[in-house]
C-alpha positions as a printed NumPy array, in Angstrom:
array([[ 75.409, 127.677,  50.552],
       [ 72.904, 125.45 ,  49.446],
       [ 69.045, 126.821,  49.969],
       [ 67.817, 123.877,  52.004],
       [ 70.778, 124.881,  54.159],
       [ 70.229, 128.162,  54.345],
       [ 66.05 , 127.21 ,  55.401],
       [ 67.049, 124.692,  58.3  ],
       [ 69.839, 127.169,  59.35 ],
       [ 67.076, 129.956,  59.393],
       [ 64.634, 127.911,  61.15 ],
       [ 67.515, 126.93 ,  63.673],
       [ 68.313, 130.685,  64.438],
       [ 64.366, 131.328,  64.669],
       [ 64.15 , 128.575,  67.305],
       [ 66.977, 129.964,  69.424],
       [ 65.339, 133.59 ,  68.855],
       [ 62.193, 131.759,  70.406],
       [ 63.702, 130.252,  73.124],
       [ 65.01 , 133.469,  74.306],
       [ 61.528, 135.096,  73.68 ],
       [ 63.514, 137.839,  71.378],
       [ 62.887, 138.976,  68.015],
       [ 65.803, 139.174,  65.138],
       [ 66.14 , 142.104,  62.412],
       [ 65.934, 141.241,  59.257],
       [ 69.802, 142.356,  58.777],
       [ 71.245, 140.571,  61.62 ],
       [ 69.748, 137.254,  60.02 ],
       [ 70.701, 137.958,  56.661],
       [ 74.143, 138.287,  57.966],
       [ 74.016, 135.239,  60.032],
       [ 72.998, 133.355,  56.614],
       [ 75.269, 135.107,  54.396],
       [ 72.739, 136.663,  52.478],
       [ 71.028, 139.8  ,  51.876],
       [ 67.635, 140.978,  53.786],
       [ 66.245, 141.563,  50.182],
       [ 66.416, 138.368,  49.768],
       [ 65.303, 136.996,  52.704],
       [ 61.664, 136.327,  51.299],
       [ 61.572, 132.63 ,  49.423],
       [ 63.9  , 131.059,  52.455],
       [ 61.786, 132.872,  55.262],
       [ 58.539, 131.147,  52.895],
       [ 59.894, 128.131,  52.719],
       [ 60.839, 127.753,  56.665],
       [ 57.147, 128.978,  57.568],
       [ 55.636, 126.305,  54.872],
       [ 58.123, 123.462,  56.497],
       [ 57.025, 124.89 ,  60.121],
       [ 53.093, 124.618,  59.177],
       [ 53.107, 121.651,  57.671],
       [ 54.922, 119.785,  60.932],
       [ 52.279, 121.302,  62.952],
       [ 54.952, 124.24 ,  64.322],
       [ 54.349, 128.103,  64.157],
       [ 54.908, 130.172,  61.694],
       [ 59.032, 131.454,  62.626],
       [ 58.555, 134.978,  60.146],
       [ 56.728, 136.302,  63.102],
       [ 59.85 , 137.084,  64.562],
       [ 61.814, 138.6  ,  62.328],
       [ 61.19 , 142.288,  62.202],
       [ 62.438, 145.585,  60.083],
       [ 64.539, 147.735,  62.077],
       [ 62.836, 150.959,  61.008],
       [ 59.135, 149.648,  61.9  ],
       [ 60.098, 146.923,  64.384],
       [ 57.702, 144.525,  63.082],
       [ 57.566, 141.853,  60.459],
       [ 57.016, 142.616,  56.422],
       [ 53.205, 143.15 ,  55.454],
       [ 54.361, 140.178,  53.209],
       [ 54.56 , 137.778,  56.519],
       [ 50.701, 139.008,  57.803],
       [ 49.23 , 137.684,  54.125],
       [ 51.784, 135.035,  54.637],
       [ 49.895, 134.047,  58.24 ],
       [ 45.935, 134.751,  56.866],
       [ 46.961, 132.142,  53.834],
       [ 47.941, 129.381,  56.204],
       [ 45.782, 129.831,  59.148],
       [ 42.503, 130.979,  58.117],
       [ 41.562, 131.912,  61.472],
       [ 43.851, 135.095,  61.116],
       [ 41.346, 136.523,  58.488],
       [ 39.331, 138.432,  61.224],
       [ 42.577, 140.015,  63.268],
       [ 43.849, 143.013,  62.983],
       [ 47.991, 142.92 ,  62.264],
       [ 48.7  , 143.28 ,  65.938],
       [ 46.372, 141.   ,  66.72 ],
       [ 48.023, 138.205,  64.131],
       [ 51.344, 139.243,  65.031],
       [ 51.059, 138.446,  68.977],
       [ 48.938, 134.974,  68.577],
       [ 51.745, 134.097,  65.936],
       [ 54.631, 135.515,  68.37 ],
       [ 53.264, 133.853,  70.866],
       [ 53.033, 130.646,  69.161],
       [ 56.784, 130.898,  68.599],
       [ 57.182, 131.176,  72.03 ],
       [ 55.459, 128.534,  73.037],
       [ 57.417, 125.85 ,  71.1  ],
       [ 60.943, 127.669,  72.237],
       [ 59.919, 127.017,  75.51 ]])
């Protein structure tokens, strides 16, 4: 599988995990993308660049770990990078806006 493949199918899975106002594990959507959840990080990048730059949200906020239930610390710096706005929240704070956000453009 091509990686531009794999970052649209992502983003398409993300969508649908929008629409239903869910959240994915980062194994389920490895699995679904016939990869590994280590290396989930450049692809999951890549669709929240793509995402920012069309003026969408940023899909990492709903992927989570299954032993915290929330996204990698790597999504949060991820987030504060693109939207400088983020700089003053807390991670909870980020993390609902962003969720949110995602839920908004499933809708």
């Amino acid at each position: 599988m091509f990686e531009v493949d794999r970052v649209d199918r992502i983003a398409d899975i993300l969508f649908g995990v929008a629409t239903a106002k869910g959240l994915i594990g980062y194994d389920p959507l490895a699995k679904r993308v016939d990869t590994r959840p280590d290396f989930l990080s450049q692809p999951l990048d890549k669709v929240c660049r793509r995402a920012f730059d069309r003026g969408e949200p940023l899909w990492s906020a709903l992927v989570v770990s299954s032993s915290s239930g929330r996204p990698s610390s790597g999504s949060y710096g991820l987030a504060r990078k693109m939207r400088p706005e983020y700089d003053a929240l807390s991670d909870d704070e980020l993390w609902a806006q962003e969720r949110e956000r995602c839920y908004v453009a499933g809708s």
